[in-house]
N, C-alpha and C positions, 0 to 999 in steps of 0.2 A: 053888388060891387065888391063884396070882400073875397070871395072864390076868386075870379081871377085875380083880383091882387095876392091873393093867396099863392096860384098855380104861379102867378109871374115871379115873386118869391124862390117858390121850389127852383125854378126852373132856371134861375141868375143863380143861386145854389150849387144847384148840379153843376152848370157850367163851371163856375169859379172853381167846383171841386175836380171838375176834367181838367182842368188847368193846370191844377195845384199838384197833382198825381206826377209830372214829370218835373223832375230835378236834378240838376248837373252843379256841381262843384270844383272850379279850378285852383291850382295852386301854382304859387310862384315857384317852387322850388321842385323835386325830385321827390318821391316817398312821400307828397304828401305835407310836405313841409312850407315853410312862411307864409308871405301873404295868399288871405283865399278871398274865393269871391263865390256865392251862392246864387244860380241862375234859374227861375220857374216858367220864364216864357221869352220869347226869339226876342234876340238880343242882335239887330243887322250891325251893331260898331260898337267894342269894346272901348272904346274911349272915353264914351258914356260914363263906363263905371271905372274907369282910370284902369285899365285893365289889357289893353291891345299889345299882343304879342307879349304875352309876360308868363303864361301857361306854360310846366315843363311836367304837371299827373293832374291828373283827373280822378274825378269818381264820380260815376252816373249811380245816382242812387234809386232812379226811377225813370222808366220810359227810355228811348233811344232817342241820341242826339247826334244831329249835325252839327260837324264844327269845321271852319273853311280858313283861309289864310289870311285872306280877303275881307275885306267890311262889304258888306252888302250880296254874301254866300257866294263870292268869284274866287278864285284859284283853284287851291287844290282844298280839297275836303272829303273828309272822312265820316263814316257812321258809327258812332260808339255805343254800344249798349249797355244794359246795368252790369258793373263791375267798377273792378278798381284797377287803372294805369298808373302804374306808379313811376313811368318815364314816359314819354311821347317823342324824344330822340330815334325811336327807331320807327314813328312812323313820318318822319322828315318834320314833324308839329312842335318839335320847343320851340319855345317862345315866338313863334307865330301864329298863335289862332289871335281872329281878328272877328269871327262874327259867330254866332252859335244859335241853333234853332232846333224844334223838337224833330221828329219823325214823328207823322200821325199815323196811325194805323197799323198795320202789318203789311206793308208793301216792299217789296223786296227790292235789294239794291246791290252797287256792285262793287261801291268802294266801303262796306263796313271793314272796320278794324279785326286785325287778330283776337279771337280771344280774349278777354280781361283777363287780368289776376281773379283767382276766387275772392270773394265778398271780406270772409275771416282776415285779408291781411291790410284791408283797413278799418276791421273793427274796433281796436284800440288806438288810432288817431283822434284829438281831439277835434271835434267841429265847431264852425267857424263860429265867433259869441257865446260857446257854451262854458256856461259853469262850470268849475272842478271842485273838490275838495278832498282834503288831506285823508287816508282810508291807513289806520294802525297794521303794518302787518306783526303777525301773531306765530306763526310760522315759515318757515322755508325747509325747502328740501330738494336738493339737484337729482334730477334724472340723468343719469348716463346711458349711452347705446349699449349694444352687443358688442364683445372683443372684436376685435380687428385683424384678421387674419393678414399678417406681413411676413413676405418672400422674397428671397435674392438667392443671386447664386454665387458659389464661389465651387474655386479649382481644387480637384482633390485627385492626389497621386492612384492610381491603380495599380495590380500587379496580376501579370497571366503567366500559367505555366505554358511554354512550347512542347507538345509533345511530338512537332513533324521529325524526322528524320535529316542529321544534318549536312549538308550536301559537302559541305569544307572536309567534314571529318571523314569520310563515305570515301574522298578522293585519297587525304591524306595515310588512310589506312588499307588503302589500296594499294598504297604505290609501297608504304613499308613493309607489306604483306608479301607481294612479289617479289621484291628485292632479298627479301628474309628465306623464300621457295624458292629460289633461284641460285640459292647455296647449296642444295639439298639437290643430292647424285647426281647424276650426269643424263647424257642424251635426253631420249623422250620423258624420263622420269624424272628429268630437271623442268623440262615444261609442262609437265602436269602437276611438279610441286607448285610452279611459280605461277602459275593460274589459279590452286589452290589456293596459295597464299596470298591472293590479289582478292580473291573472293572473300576469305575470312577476316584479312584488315580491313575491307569495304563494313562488312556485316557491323564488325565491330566499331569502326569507327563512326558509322553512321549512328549505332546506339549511343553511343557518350556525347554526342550534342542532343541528344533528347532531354524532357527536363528542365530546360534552362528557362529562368523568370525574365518578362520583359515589364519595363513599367513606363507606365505613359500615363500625361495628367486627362483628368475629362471634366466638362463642366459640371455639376449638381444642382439641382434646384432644390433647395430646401425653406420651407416654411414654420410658423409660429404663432399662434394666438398672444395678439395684446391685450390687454383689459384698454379699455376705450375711458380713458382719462376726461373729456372734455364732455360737460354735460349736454344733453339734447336741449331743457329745459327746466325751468325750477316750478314745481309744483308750491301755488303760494296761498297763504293762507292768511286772510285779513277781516277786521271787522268795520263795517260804518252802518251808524247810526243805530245800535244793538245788533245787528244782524252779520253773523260769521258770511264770508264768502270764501270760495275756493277758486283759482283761475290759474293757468299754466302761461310761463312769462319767455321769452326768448333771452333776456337778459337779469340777472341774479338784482333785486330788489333791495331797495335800502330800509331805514324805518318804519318810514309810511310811502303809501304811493297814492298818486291823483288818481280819482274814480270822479264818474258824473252824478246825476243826485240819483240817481236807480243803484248804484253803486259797481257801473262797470268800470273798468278801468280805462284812463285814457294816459297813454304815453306819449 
């Protein structure tokens, strides 16, 4: 008689611990924040737990869940897996889930959710009924990024030299050239002055517009390294219970901060 009482034992065991294996966490707010509520097995009407339609992030800390709009898994419903949501606005779910149940197995489906947020960004949320206590910090220290390369452009005058040949002068040292060989002897050796002298005020005139600067503005792009002022994260240093810890904070810590009794931190 004690063998099966024994195996029937194991065996309400096992089960309760397949049970227990899947866990979903809602919150009333955004990020994680106000009222939660801790869920280990299908739950067809949040009203149960005073809780219907009040969901605005999640974290499935274990197993895949269904969660629908509906009490009794009608409307619209989604499958979330282990991660952390830390808004449900973008899958049309604030503050409408109304029933929640697991996903058993590995069967595929077609309305799962995008992607969670990675695990890390709600590992410093406190959970729901846990204890905190006050952890001394000992140190701080800000981590800043890599400089910050910044560019704009502004208008900067230029200046080019012309060296074509210029057409005004070319003309005007033409016609004074001619005019000038056109004084010189008579008959046919007056028009070969004045041809001459239409060809050498040309030559010459054309020379003396060479040379000349033209200036015109043009855009520039010019760049600069900044030293990057605003920290990335502060590297902190604290002890609880004798024991030093080290952990990297997104926001600059004050005297002591809340840690759980293992001493991680919960913000």
């Amino acid at each position: 008689m004690k063998f099966p009482l024994k195996t029937t034992l194991a065996a309400c065991t096992m089960l309760l611990g397949g049970q227990a294996m899947a866990q979903i966490t809602l919150y009333q707010g955004e990020g994680w924040r106000g009222r939660a509520v801790t869920i280990s097995s299908t739950s067809d009407d949040l009203r149960r737990a005073d809780f219907n339609d009040r969901a605005s992030s999640v974290v499935v800390e274990k197993g895949r869940w269904e969660v629908c709009e509906d009490a009794g898994f009608r409307g619209a419903c989604r499958i979330l897996k282990r991660g952390s949501y830390d808004s449900l606005a973008g899958m049309g779910l604030n503050n409408s889930i109304s029933s929640v149940r697991q996903v058993r197995g590995n069967r595929r489906v077609d309305n799962e959710a995008p992607a969670p947020m990675p695990q890390p960004s709600y590992e410093y949320r406190q959970r729901p009924n846990e204890r905190t206590y006050e952890a001394r910090v000992t140190s701080v220290r800000a981590v800043v990024g890599p400089p910050e390369q910044r560019c704009w452009v502004e208008r900067q005058q230029v200046q080019s030299q012309d060296n074509r040949p210029s057409t005004g002068g070319m003309l005007a040292g033409a016609i004074l050239g001619g005019v000038l060989g056109h004084q010189v002897g008579g008959g046919s050796g007056r028009d070969i002055a004045t041809v001459g002298g239409a060809l050498a005020g040309g030559a010459i005139g054309a020379n003396a517009g060479r040379g000349g600067n033209n200036t015109y503005g043009q855009d520039v792009r010019r760049c600069e390294n900044v030293a990057n002022a605003t920290p990335q994260y502060w590297d902190v240093t604290y002890v609880h219970r004798g024991v030093e810890h080290r952990t990297q904070l997104a926001s600059a810590p004050g005297e002591y901060i809340p840690v759980n009794r293992d001493g991680v931190p919960r913000m």
